[in-house]
MARLUMTOR-284494 format. One record per residue: x negated, y, z negated of N, C-alpha, C, O in turn; residue in one letter; residue number from 1. Coordinates in steps of 0.2 Angstrom, whole numbers. Each point is the difference from the previous one (the first is absolute). Example, Ala and Ser with C-alpha at 12.3 -4.5 7.8 and 13.67 -1.06 7.14 Angstrom:
% MARLUMTOR-284494
KOLGU    n.X    n.Y    n.Z   ca.X   ca.Y   ca.Z    c.X    c.Y    c.Z    o.X    o.Y    o.Z  res    n
KOLGU    -66    -28    -39      4      6      0     -4      6      0     -5     -1     -3    A    1
KOLGU      7      6      7     -4      6     -1      4      5     -3     -3      6     -1    S    2
% end
This chain:
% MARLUMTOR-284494
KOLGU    n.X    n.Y    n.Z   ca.X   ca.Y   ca.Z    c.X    c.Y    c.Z    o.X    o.Y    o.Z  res    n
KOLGU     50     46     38      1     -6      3      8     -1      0      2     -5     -4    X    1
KOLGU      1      8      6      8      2     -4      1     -6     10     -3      1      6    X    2
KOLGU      7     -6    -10      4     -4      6     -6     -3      6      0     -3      5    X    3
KOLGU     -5      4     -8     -5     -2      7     -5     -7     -4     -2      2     -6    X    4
KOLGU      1     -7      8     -4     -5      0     -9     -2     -3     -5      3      2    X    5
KOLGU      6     -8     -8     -6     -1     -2     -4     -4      3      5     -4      2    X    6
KOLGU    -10      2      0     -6     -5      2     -5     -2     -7     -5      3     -2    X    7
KOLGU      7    -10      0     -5     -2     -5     -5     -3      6      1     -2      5    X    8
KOLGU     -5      2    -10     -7     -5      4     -4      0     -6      1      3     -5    X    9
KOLGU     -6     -7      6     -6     -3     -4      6     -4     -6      1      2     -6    X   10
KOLGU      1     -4      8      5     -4     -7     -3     -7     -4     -1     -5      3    X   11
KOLGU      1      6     -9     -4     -5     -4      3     -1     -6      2      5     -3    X   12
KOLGU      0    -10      0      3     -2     -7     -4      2     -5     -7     -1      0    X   13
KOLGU     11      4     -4     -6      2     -6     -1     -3     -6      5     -4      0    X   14
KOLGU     -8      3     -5     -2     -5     -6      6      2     -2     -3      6     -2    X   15
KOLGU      8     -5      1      8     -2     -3      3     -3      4      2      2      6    X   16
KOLGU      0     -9     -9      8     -1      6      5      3      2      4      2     -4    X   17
KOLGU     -4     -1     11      4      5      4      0      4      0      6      3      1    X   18
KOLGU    -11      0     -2     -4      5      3     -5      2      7     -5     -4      2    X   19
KOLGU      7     10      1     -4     -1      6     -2      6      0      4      5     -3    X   20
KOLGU    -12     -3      7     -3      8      1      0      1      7     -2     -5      4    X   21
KOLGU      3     10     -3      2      0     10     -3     10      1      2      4     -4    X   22
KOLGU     -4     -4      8      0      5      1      5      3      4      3     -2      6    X   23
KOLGU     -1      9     -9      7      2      5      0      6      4     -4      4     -2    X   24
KOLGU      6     -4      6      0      5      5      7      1      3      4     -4      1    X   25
KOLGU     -3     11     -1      7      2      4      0      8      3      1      5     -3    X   26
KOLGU     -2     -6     10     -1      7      4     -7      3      0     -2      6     -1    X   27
KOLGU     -2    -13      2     -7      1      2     -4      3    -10     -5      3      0    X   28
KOLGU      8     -4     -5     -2      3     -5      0     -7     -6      5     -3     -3    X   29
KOLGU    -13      2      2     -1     -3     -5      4      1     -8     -3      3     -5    X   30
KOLGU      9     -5      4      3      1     -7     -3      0     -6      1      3     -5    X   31
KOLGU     -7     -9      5     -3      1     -8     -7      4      1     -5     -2     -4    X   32
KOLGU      3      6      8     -5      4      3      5      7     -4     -1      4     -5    X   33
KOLGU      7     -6      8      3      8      0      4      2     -6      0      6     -2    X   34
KOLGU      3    -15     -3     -2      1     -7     -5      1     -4      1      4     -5    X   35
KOLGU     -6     -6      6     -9      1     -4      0      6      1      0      3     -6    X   36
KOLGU      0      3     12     -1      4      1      4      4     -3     -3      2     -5    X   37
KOLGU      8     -1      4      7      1     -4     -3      0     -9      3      3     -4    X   38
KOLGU     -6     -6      3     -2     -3     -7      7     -4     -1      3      4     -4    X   39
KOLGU      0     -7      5      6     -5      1      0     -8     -2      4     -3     -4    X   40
KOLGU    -11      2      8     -2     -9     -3     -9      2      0     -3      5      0    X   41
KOLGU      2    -13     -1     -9      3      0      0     -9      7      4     -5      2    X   42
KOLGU     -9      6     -1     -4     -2      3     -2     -9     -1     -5     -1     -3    X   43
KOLGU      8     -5      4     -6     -5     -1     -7     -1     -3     -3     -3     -5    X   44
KOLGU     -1      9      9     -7      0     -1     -1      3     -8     -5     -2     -3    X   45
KOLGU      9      7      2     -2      3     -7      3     -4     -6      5     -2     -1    X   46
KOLGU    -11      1     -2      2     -6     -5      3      4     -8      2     -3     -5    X   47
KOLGU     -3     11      6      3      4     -8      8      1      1      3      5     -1    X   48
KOLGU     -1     -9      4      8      2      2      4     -1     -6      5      3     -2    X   49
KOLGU     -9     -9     -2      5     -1     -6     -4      3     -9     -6      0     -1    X   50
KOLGU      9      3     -2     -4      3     -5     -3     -6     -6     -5      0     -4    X   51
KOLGU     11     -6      4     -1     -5     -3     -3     -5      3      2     -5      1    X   52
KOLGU     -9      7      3     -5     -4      3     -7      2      0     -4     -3      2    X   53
% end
């Protein structure tokens, strides 16, 4: 994504103030798809993201 353009969508405040989750896109390519996939971030859905949970 080097100089080229993000598209947030689905944008929603999250249970902290001033926070928000959006999904991102830039060059037709889902970024947190491409970090999960990456092992980079984990996922909303998976709930063992944290070890002290």
């Amino acid at each position: 994504m080097s100089g080229g353009h993000a598209i947030l969508s689905e944008i929603e405040p999250d249970k902290y103030s001033g926070r928000v989750v959006a999904r991102v896109e830039a060059d037709g390519v889902d970024i947190g798809a491409a970090l999960a996939d990456a092992g980079l971030a984990v996922t909303r859905a998976r709930g063992d993201w944290c070890p002290m949970s």
